[in-house]
C-alpha positions as CSV (number, residue, x, y, z in Angstrom):
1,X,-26.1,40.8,94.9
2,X,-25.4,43.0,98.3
3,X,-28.4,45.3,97.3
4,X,-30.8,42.4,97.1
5,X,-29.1,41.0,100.4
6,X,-29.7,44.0,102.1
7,X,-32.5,44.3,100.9
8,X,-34.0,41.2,102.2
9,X,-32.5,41.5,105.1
10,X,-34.7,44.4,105.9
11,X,-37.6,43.2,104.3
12,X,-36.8,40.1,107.2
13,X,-36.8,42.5,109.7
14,X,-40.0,44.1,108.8
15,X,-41.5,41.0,108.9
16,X,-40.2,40.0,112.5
17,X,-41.6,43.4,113.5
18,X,-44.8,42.9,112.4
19,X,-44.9,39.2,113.6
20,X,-43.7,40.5,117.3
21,X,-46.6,42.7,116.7
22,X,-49.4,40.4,115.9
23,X,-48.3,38.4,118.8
24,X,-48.4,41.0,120.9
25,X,-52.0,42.1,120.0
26,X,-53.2,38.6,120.4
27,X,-52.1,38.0,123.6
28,X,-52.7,41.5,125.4
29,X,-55.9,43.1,126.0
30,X,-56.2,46.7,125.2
31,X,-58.6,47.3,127.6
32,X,-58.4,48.0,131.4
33,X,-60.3,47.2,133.9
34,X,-61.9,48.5,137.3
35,X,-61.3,46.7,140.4
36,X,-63.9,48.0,142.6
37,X,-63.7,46.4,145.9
38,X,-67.0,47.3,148.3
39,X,-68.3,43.7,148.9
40,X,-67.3,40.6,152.1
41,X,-67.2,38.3,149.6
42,X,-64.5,38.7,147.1
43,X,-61.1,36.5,146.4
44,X,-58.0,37.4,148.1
45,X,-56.0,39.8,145.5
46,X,-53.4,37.0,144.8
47,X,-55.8,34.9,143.5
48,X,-56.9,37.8,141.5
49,X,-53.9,38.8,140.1
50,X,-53.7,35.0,138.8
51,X,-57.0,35.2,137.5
52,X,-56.6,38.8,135.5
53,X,-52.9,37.4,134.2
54,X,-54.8,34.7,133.1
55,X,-57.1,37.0,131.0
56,X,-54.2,39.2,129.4
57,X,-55.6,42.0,131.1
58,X,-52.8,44.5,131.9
59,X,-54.2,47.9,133.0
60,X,-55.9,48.0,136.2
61,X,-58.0,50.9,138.0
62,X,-58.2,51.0,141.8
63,X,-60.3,53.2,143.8
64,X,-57.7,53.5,146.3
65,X,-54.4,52.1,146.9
66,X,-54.9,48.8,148.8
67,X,-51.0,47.5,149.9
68,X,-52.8,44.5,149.5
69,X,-53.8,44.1,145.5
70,X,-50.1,46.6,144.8
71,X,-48.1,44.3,146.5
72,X,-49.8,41.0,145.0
73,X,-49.8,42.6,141.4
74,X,-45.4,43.2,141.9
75,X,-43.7,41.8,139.2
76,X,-46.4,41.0,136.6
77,X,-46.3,44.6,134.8
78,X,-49.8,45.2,135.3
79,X,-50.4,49.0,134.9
80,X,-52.1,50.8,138.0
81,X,-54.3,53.3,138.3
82,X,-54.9,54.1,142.2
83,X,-57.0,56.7,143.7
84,X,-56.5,59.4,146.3
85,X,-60.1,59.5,147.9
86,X,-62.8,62.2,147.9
87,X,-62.1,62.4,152.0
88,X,-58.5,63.6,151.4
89,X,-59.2,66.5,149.2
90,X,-59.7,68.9,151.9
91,X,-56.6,68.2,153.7
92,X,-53.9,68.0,150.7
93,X,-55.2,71.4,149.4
94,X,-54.6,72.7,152.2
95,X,-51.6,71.2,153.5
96,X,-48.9,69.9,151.2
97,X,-47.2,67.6,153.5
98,X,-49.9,65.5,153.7
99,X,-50.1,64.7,149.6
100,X,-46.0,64.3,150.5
101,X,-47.2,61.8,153.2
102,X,-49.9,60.0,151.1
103,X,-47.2,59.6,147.8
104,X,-44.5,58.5,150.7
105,X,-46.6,55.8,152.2
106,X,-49.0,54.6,149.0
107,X,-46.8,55.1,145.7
108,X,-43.0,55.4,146.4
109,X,-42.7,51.9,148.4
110,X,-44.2,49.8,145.8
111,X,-42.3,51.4,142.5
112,X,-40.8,50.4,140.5
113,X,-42.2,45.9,141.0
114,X,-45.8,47.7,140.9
115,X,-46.2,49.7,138.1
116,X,-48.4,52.6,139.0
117,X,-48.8,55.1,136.0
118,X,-51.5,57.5,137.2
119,X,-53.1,58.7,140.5
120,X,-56.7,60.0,140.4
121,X,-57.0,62.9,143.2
122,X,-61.1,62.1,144.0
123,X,-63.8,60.7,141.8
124,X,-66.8,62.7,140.4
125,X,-66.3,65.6,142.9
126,X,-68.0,67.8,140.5
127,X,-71.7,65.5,141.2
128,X,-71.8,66.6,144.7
129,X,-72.6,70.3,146.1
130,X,-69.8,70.5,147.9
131,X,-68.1,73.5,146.7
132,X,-65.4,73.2,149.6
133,X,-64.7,70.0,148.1
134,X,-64.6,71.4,144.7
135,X,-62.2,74.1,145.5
136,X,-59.8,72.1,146.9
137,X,-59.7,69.6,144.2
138,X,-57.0,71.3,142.1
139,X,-55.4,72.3,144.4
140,X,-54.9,68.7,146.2
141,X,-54.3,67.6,142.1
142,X,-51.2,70.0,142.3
143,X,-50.0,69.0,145.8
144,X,-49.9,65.2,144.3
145,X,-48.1,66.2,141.4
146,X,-45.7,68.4,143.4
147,X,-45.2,65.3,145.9
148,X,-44.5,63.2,143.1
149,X,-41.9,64.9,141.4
150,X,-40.6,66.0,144.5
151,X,-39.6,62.1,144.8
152,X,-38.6,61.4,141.4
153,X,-41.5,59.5,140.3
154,X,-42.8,62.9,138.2
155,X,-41.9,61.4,134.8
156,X,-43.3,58.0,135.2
157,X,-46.8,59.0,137.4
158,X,-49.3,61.3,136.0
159,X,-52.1,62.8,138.2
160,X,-55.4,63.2,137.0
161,X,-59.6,63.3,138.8
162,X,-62.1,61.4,137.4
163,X,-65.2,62.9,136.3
164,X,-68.9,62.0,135.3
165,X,-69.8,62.3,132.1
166,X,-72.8,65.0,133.4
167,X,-70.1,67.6,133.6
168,X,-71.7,68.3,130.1
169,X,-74.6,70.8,129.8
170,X,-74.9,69.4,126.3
171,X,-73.7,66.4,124.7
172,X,-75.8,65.9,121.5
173,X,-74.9,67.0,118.9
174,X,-71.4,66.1,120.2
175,X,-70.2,69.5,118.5
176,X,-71.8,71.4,120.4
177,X,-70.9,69.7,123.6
178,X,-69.8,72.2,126.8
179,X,-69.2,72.1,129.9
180,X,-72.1,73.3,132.8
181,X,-71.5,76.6,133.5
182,X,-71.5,76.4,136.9
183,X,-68.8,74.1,136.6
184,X,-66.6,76.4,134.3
185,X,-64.4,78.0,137.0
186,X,-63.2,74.7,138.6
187,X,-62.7,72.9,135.0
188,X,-60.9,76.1,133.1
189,X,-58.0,75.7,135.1
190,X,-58.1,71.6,135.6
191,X,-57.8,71.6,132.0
192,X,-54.6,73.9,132.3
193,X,-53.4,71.4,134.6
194,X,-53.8,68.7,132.5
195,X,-52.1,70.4,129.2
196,X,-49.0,71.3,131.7
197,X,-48.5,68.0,132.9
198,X,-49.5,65.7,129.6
199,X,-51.8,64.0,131.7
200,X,-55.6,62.9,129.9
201,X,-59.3,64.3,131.1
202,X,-60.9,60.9,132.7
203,X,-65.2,60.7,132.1
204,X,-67.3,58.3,133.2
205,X,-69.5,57.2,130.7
206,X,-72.5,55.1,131.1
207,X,-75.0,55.1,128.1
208,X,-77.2,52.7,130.2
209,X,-78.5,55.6,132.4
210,X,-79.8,57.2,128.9
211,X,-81.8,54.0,128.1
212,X,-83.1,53.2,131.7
213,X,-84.0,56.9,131.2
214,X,-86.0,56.9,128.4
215,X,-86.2,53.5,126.5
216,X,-88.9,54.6,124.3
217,X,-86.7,57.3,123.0
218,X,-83.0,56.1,123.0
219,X,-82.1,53.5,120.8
220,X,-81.4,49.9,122.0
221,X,-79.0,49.2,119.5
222,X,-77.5,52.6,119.3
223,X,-76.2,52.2,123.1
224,X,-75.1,48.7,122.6
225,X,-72.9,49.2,119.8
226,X,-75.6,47.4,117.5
227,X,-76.1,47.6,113.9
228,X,-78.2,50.8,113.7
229,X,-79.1,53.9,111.3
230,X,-76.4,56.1,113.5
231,X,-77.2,59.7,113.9
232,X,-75.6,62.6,112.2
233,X,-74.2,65.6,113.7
234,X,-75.5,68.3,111.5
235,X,-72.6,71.0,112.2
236,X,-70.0,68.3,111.3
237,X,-71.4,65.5,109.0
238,X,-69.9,63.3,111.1
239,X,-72.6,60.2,111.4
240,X,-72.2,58.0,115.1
241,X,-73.8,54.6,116.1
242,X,-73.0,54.9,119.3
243,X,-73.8,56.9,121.9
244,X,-70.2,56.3,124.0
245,X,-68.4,57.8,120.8
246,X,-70.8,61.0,120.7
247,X,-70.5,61.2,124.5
248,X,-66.1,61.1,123.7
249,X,-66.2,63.5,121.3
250,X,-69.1,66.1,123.1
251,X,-65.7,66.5,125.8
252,X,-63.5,67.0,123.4
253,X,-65.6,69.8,121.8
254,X,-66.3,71.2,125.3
255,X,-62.5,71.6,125.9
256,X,-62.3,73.0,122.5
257,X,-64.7,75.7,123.9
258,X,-62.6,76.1,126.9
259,X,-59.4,76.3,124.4
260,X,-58.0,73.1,124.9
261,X,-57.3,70.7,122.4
262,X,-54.3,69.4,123.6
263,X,-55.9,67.4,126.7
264,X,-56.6,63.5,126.0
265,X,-59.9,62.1,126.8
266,X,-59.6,58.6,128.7
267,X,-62.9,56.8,129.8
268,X,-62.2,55.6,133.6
269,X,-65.6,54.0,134.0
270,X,-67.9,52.3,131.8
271,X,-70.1,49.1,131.9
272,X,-73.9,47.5,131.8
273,X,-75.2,46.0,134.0
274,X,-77.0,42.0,134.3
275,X,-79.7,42.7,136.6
276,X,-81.3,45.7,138.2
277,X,-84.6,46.6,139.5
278,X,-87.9,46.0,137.9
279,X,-88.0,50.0,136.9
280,X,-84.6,49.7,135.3
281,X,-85.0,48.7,131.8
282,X,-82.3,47.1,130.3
283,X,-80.2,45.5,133.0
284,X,-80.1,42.6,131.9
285,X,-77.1,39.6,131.1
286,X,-77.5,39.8,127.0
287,X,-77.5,43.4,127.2
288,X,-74.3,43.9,129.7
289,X,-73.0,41.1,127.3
290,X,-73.4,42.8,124.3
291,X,-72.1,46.7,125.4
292,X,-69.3,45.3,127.0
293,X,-68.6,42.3,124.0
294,X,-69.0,45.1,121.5
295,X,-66.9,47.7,122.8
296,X,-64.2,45.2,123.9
297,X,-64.3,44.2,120.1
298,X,-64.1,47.7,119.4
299,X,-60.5,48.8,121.3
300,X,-59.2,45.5,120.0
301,X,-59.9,46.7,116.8
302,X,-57.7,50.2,118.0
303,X,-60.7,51.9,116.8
304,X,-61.0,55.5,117.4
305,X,-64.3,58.2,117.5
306,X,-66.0,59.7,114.5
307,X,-64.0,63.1,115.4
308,X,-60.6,61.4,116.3
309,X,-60.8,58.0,114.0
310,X,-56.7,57.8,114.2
311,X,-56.9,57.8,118.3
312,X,-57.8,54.7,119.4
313,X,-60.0,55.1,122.4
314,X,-58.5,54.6,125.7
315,X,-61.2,52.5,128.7
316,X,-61.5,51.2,131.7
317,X,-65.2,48.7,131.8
318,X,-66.6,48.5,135.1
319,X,-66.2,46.5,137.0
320,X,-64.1,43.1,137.3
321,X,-66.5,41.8,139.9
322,X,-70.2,42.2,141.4
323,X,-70.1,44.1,144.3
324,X,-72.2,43.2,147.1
325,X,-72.1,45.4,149.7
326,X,-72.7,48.8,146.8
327,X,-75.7,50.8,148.0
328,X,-78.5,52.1,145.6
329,X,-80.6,50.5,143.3
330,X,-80.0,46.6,142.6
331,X,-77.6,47.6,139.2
332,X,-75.1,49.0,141.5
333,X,-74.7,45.5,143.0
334,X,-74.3,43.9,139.3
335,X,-71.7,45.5,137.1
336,X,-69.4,42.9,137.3
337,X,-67.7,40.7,134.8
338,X,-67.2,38.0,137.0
339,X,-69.1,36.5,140.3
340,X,-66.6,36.9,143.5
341,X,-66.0,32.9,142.7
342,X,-64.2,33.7,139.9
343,X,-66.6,32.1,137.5
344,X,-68.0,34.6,134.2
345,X,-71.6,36.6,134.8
346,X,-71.5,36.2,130.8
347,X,-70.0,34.9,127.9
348,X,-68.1,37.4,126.1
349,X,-65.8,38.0,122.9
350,X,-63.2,40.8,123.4
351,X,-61.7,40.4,120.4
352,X,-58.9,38.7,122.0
353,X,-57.1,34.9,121.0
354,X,-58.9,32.3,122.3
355,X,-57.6,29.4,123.7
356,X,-56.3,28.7,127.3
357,X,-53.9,32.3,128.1
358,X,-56.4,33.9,125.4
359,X,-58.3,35.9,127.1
360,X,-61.7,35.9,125.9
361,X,-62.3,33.5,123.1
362,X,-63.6,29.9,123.0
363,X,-62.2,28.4,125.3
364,X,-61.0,31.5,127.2
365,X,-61.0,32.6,131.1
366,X,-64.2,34.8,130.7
367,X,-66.0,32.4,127.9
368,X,-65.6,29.1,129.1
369,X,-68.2,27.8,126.8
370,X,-69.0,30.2,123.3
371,X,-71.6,31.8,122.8
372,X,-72.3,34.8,120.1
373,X,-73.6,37.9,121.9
374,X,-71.8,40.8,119.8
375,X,-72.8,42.4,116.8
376,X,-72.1,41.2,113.3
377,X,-70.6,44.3,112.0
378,X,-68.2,44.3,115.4
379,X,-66.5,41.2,114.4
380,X,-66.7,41.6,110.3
381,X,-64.4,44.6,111.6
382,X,-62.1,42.8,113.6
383,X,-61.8,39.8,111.4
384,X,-61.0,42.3,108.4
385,X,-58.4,44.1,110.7
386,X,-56.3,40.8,111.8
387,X,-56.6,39.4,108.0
388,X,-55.3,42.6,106.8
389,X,-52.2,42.4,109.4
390,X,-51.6,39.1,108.4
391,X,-52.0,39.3,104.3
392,X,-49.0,41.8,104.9
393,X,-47.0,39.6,106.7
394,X,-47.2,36.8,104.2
395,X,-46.1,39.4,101.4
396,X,-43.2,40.5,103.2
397,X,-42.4,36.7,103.3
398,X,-42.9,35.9,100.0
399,X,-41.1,39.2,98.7
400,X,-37.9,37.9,101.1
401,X,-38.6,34.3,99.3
402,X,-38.6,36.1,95.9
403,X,-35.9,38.2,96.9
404,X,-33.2,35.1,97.9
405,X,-34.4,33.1,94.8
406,X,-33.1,36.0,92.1
């Protein structure tokens, strides 16, 4: 009689576990998000906090470190990424008093009611030809890290750069993936860094440019996470259908290459646009709806790459909001998720609970009415993965029921 008590007993707290758990899924989104801010026209960040509460969202990317958005975001255990910018490289390479300054005045007085988990020392430094700037990026990365720890906040703030995704020479097959070679001497030792500290490689990843690029060539479906043939990399057999996924696992070969394979690979930045210029092909609201439906669908599903299937991939979409005041070509100005008036560019399915506090379903903050835009094999997948979660749930209960009726 005690075995089978204690025996259901634990088969009671398995089941609890996994319950907490399914809750837990449902009601968080396992993406994050980028909160660009160059445009006069959006909300004030406490109405933004509300309105990303609202959509479960809980991981947040800032391109700097606005006391405004930290201090509106205390207390509601949204994850931070801020950003030290481009301008400030220079000066914390040189001088480590000023990183010491910046950490003082930008992370310290807003930890622990702000939860800031990462600080990216400048963004795509490695596009320009600024090899002054390049230099002194590691260097400034150190002088951060330093400045942290100095503080106390080592062990709960990593430091990291974010990078474009045309730091590759090659990306296709993804095994064969490498870094340029011009580029080797400043990402050897950033890759040190990032082993040392336990702190991931951020890309920027936009499969867009490769269809705007040459849409007769690259595959519609294939960038939009589509039902496709997929492509196979001959040294591997590993077969992809998508091109994010080839572009994740073209870094981690490169880093392999470079001797690293002990360096996560996070994508910081990566989105569709709803409109663009009459020569950019594809910007358009069903595509952006369907690469950002799709791969939202995907992370809920914890899905990982062809080369890493049992790491679930780790992104940031761009952006929360269109961006008005962005300069280049009219897709800059169009990335966003939502208008400034808070109201949805798109319907979308994240793979999230629906209902009001779901997120994304019917009914949700970001699909106010519902509408299918994402692929049929994307949601077979997610519905398979919940139904599985839950089939073992109601087993555990009925082996407890089974269990107390002996």
């Amino acid at each position: 009689m005690g075995l089978r008590v204690r025996a259901s007993s634990l088969l009671l707290s398995l089941a609890l576990e996994l319950a907490v758990a399914l809750v837990s899924v449902s009601a968080q989104q396992k993406f994050g998000i980028n909160y660009g801010q160059i445009a006069n026209d959006l909300p004030e960040p406490t109405r933004v906090a509300g309105l990303l509460q609202s959509m479960n969202v809980n991981k947040v990317k800032l391109y700097d470190a606005d006391p405004r958005v930290l201090t509106a975001f205390a207390n509601t255990g949204v994850e931070f990424i801020i950003a030290v910018g481009n301008e400030n490289l220079q000066t914390m390479a040189s001088n480590p008093a000023a990183a010491r300054q910046w950490v003082a005045t930008h992370v310290q007085p807003y930890i622990p009611a702000t939860r800031i988990t990462c600080v990216t020392v400048g963004n795509e430094v490695f596009s320009s030809n600024d090899t002054v700037m390049m230099s002194s990026l590691l260097p400034a990365m150190k002088a951060v890290y330093a400045a942290l720890g100095g503080l106390g906040l080592g062990s709960q703030v990593t430091v990291s750069s974010a990078h474009s995704v045309n730091v590759l020479a090659t990306s296709f097959p993804p095994s064969s993936g490498a870094f340029r070679e011009e580029l080797a001497e400043y990402i050897q030792p950033i890759l040190d860094f990032h082993a040392q500290t336990g702190s991931p490689f951020l890309i920027n990843a936009y499969p867009f440019f490769a269809y705007k690029g040459s849409p007769g060539t690259v595959s519609l479906p294939y960038v939009l996470f589509e039902p496709n043939p997929g492509v196979r990399d001959p040294n591997t057999n590993l077969s992809y259908d998508n091109m994010l996924y080839a572009q994740i696992d073209a870094v981690y070969a490169a880093m392999k290459v470079m001797g690293h394979t002990d360096v996560a690979v996070r994508i910081s930045e990566t989105g569709w646009p709803s409109k663009g210029d009459e020569d950019e092909t594809g910007a358009t609201v069903q595509n952006a709806a369907a690469y950002n439906g799709n791969l939202m669908q995907r992370i809920a599903m914890g899905q990982g790459t062809p080369l890493k299937p049992n790491v679930p991939i780790d992104v940031y979409v761009f952006a929360l909001f269109n961006e008005n005041m962005k300069p280049g070509p009219t897709s800059e100005r169009n990335y966003g998720l939502f208008y400034p008036n808070g109201s949805p560019v798109y319907a979308i399915n994240s793979g999230g609970s629906g209902g009001s506090g779901g997120g994304f379903g019917p009914g949700g903050s970001l699909n106010p009415y519902y509408t299918s835009m994402f692929s049929s094999s994307s949601k077979l997948a997610v519905s398979t993965t919940f139904l599985t979660e839950r089939v073992m749930l109601l087993l555990l209960l009925q082996a407890i029921v089974i269990l107390l009726q002996s």
